[in-house]
C-alpha positions in Angstrom: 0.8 15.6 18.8 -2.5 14.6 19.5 -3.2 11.8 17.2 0.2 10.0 18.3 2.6 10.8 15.3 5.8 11.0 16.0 6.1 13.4 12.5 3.9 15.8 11.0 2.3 15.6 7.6 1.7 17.5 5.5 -1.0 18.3 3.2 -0.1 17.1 -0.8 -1.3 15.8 -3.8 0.9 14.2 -5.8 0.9 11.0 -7.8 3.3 7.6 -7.5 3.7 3.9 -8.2 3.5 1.3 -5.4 5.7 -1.6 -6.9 5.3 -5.4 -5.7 7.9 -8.2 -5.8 5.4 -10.7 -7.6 4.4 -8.5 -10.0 5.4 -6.7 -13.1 3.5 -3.6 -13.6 3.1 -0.8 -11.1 0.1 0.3 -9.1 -0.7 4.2 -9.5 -1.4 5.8 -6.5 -2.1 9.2 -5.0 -0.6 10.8 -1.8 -3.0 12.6 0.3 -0.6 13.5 2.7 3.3 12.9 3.7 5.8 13.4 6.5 9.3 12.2 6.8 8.3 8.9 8.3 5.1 8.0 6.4 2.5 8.6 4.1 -1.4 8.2 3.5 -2.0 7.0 0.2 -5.2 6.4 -2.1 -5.1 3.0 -4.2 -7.6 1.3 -6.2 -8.2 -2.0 -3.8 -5.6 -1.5 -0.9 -7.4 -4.7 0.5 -5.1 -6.6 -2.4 -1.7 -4.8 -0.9 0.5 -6.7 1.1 1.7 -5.6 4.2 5.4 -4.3 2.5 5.7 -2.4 -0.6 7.8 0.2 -2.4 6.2 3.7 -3.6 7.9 5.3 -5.7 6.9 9.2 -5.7 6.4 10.5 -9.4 9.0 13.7 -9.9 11.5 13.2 -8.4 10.3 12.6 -5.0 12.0 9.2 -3.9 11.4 6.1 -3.4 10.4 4.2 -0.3 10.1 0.6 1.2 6.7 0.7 3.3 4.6 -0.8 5.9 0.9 -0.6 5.9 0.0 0.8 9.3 -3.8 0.9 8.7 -6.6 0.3 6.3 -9.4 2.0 5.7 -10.9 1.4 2.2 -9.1 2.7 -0.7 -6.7 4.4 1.9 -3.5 3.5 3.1 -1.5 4.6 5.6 2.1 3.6 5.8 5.7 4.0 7.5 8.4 4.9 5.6 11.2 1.8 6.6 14.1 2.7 4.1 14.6 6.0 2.0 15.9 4.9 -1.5 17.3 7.5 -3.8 
């Protein structure tokens, strides 16, 4: 691939939660796009994200610990570490 991805992604709209350790409510997100090793996600301040999170994908789509790969405003995009569920 030419933008160095090891997996493609795929196109998506759907909603989840990113969920922190030191925290007790959940972040809503949106998933612009997803493949089986990461995502890119839309937050409200992804400069206040640390660098390891869960997202938990609204319907029944999983759960995942992740690793910010790049920041780019109120996008993310991430590596999927651990598949949950």
């Amino acid at each position: 691939m030419s933008d160095g991805r090891r997996h493609s992604r795929a196109l998506t709209l759907k909603t989840g939660k990113i969920r922190l350790m030191d925290r007790s409510d959940d972040i809503d997100c949106a998933i612009l796009n997803i493949s089986h090793g990461g995502a890119c996600i839309l937050v409200p301040d992804a400069a206040e994200l640390p660098q390891t999170f869960r997202l938990m994908i609204d319907f029944g789509g999983g759960s995942h610990v992740c690793e910010v790969r790049w920041r780019s405003g109120s996008r993310l995009g991430v590596a999927f570490n651990e598949i949950a569920e």
